[in-house]
C-alpha positions in Angstrom: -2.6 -16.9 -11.8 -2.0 -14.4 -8.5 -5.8 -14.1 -8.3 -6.7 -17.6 -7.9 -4.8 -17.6 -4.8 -7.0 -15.0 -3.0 -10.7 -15.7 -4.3 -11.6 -17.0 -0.8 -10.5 -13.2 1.0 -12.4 -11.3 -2.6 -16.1 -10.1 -2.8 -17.9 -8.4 -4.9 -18.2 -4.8 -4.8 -21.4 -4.6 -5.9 -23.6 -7.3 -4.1 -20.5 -8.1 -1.2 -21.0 -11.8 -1.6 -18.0 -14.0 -2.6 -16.0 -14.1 -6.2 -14.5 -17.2 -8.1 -12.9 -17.5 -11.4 -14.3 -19.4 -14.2 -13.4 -18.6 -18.3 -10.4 -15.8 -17.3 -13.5 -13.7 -15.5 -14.4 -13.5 -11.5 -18.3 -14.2 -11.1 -20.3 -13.9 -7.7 -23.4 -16.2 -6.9 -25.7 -13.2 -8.2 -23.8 -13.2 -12.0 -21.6 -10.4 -11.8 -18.7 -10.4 -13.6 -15.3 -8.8 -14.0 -12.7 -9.2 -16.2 -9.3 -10.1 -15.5 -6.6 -8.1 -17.8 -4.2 -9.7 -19.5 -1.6 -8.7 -17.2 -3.3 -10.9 -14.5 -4.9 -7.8 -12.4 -8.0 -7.4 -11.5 -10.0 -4.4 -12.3 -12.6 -3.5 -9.9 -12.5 0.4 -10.3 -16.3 0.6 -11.8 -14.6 3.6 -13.7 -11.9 5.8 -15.0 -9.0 6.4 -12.5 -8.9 9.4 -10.5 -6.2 11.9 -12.0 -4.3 11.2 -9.0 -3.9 7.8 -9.7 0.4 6.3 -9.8 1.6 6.6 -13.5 4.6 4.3 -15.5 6.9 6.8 -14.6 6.6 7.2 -11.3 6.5 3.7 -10.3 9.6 3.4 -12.5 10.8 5.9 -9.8 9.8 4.4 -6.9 11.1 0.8 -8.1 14.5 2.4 -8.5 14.5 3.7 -5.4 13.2 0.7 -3.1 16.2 -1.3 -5.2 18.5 1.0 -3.7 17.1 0.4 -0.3 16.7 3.5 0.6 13.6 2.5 2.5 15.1 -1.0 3.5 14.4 -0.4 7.5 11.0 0.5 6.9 10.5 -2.4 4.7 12.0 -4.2 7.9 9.8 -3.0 10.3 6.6 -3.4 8.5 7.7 -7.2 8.3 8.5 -7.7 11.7 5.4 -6.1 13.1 3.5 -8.5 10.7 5.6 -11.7 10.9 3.9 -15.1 10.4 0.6 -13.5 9.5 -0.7 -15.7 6.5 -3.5 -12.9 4.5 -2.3 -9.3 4.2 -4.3 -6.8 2.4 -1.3 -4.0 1.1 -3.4 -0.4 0.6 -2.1 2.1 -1.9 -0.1 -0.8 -2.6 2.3 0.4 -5.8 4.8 -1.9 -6.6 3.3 -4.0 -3.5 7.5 -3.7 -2.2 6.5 -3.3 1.4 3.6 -6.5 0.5 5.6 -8.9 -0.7 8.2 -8.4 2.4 5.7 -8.9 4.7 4.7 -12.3 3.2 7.8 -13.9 4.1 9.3 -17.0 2.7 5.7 -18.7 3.7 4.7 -20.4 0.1 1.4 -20.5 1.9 0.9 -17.0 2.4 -1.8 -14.5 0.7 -1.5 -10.9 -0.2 -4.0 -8.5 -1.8 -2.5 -5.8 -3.6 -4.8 -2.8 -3.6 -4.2 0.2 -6.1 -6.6 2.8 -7.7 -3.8 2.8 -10.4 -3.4 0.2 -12.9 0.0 1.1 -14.1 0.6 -0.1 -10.1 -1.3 -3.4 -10.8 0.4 -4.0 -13.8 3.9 -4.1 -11.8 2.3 -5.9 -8.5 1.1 -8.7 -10.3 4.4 -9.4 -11.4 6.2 -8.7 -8.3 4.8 -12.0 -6.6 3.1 -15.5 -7.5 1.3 -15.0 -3.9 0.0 -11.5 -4.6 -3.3 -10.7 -6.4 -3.5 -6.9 -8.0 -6.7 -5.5 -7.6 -7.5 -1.7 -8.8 -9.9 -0.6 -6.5 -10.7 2.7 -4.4 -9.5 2.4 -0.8 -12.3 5.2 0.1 -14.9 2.8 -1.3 -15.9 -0.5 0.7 -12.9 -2.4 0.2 -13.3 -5.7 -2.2 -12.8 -8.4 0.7 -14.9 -10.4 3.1 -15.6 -9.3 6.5 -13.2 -10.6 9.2 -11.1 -12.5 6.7 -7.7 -10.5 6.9 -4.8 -11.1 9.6 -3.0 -7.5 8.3 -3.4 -4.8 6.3 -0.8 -2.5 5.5 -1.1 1.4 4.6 2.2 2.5 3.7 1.9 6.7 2.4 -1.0 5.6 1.6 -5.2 6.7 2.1 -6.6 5.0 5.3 -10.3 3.7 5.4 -10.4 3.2 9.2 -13.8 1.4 9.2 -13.7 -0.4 6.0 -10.0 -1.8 7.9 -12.0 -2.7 11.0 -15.0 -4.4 8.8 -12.0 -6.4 7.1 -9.4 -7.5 9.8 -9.8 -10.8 12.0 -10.5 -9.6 15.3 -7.1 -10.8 16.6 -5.8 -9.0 13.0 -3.3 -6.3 13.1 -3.3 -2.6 11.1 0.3 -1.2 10.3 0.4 2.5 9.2 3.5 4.3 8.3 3.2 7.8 8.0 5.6 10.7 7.2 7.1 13.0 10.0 7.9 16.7 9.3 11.9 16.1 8.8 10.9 13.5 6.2 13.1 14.2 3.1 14.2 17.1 4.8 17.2 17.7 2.7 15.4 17.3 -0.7 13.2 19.6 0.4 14.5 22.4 1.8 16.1 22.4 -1.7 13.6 22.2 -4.6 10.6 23.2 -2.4 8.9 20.5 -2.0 5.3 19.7 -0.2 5.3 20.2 3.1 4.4 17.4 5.9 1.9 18.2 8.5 3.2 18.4 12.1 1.7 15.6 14.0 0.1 13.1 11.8 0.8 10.3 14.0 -1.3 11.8 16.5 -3.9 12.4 14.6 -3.9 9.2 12.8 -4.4 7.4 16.4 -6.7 9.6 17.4 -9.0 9.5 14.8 -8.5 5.4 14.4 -9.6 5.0 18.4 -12.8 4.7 17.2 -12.3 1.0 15.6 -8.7 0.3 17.1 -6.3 0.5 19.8 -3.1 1.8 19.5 -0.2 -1.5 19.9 3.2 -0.3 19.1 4.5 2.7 18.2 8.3 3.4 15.8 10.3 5.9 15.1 12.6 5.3 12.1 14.6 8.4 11.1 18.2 7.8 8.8 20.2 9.9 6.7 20.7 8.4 3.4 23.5 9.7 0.7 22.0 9.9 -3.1 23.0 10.2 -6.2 21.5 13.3 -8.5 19.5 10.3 -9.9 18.1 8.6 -7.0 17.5 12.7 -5.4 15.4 12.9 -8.9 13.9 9.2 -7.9 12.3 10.2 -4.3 10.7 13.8 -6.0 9.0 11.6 -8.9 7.9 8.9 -7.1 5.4 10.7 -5.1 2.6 13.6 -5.0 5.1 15.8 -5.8 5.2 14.3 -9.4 1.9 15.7 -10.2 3.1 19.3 -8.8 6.6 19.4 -10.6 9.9 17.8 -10.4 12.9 20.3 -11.0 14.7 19.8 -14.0 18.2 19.7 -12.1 18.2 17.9 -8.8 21.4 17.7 -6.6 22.7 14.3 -4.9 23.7 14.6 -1.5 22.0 13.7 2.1 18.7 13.0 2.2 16.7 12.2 5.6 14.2 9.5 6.1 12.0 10.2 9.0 9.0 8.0 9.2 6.4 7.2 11.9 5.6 3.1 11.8 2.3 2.2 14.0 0.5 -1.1 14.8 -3.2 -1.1 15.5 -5.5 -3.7 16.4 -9.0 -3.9 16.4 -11.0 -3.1 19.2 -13.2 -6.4 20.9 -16.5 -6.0 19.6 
């Protein structure tokens, strides 16, 4: 089972001290206990998932769309900025894609899954023998030992900047990919869609320079040609599922413009 692999980076979330399995449960030294599902995740939620949580279909959506590698060079560069790094904590994880690239061929490495959603866990647990699922909240103090990461990885996805700091290795590494403003540009100019904030990037770095110093900076923009079908894909895989998806999408060029940064924790 994924989650054996990982007990060593785990702790509990309500005591912080460490978690093992025994009798298909995870127990800490002070008898708290958590069930594993039968899928093989583990929930640590404490409660019912936020109504923004990923559902099926839209990690159907996104699964179809990572197929089609239409985020390929992303995938790529959040690998190469992580290379040889042998415990990765994925946040917002969804179908832990970007996770499970980073790991490498290394049968040795360990990755942490981390979803509020448990449709999400339910597909990362499947997506790697090296990968534990674990439904948790990233704005909560995240379920791992301090200092026991060498990456985490926040792909479109919530940052926790100190909980990040508490959990990296000081010679860890943070990779954030964020969204620039011509981002799906040609999807949504058509249907509407949300808007992306001017400057994110900046702010990100800004507001991280309290825990972290900025490493590398990348720029990946790419036009990409899609099917009506795949168009359809990028709307419902996203926030913009729980606004609306248009009933008739149109295929054609769709841009990928995407901000990749690499942090790393400031000496203490």
């Amino acid at each position: 089972m994924a989650i054996d692999v990982a007990t060593d980076l785990l702790a509990c979330p309500v005591c912080r001290s460490g978690l093992g399995v025994a009798d298909g449960s995870l127990h800490c030294v002070n008898s708290h206990s958590f069930d594993l599902a039968r899928q093989g995740y583990l929930n640590l939620l404490g409660g019912p998932e936020p109504a923004n949580a990923d559902t099926a279909a839209m990690l159907a959506a996104r699964g179809r769309v990572h197929a089609a590698g239409v985020f390929e060079p992303v995938a790529e560069q959040v690998a190469a900025q992580v290379a040889g790094r042998m415990s990765i904590l994925e946040v917002g994880s969804g179908t832990a894609y970007y996770l499970a690239r980073a790991l490498g061929e290394d049968p040795a490495a360990i990755g942490v899954a981390l979803d509020v959603s448990k449709a999400a866990a339910k597909v990362a647990s499947r997506t790697d023998p090296r990968i534990a699922a674990v439904v948790a909240d990233v704005w909560k103090p995240l379920p791992v030992r301090d200092r026991c990461l060498d990456a985490v990885l926040c792909v479109f996805a919530p940052r926790n900047l100190p909980e990040f700091a508490r959990a990296l290795r000081p010679d860890g590494m943070l990779v954030v990919a964020t969204p620039r403003p011509g981002h799906l540009a040609g999807l949504r100019d058509r249907h509407g869609l949300l808007e992306v904030p001017p400057d994110k990037a900046d702010q990100l770095a800004a507001a991280a320079s309290e825990f972290f110093e900025l490493h590398d900076t990348r720029l990946l923009r790419r036009q990409v040609e899609v099917s009506a079908g795949l168009a359809a894909d990028l709307i419902a895989m996203g926030p913009n599922a729980f606004h609306r998806v248009p009933e008739e999408v149109a295929g054609g060029t769709v841009t990928i413009d995407i901000t990749v940064q690499t942090f790393r924790p400031l000496s203490s």
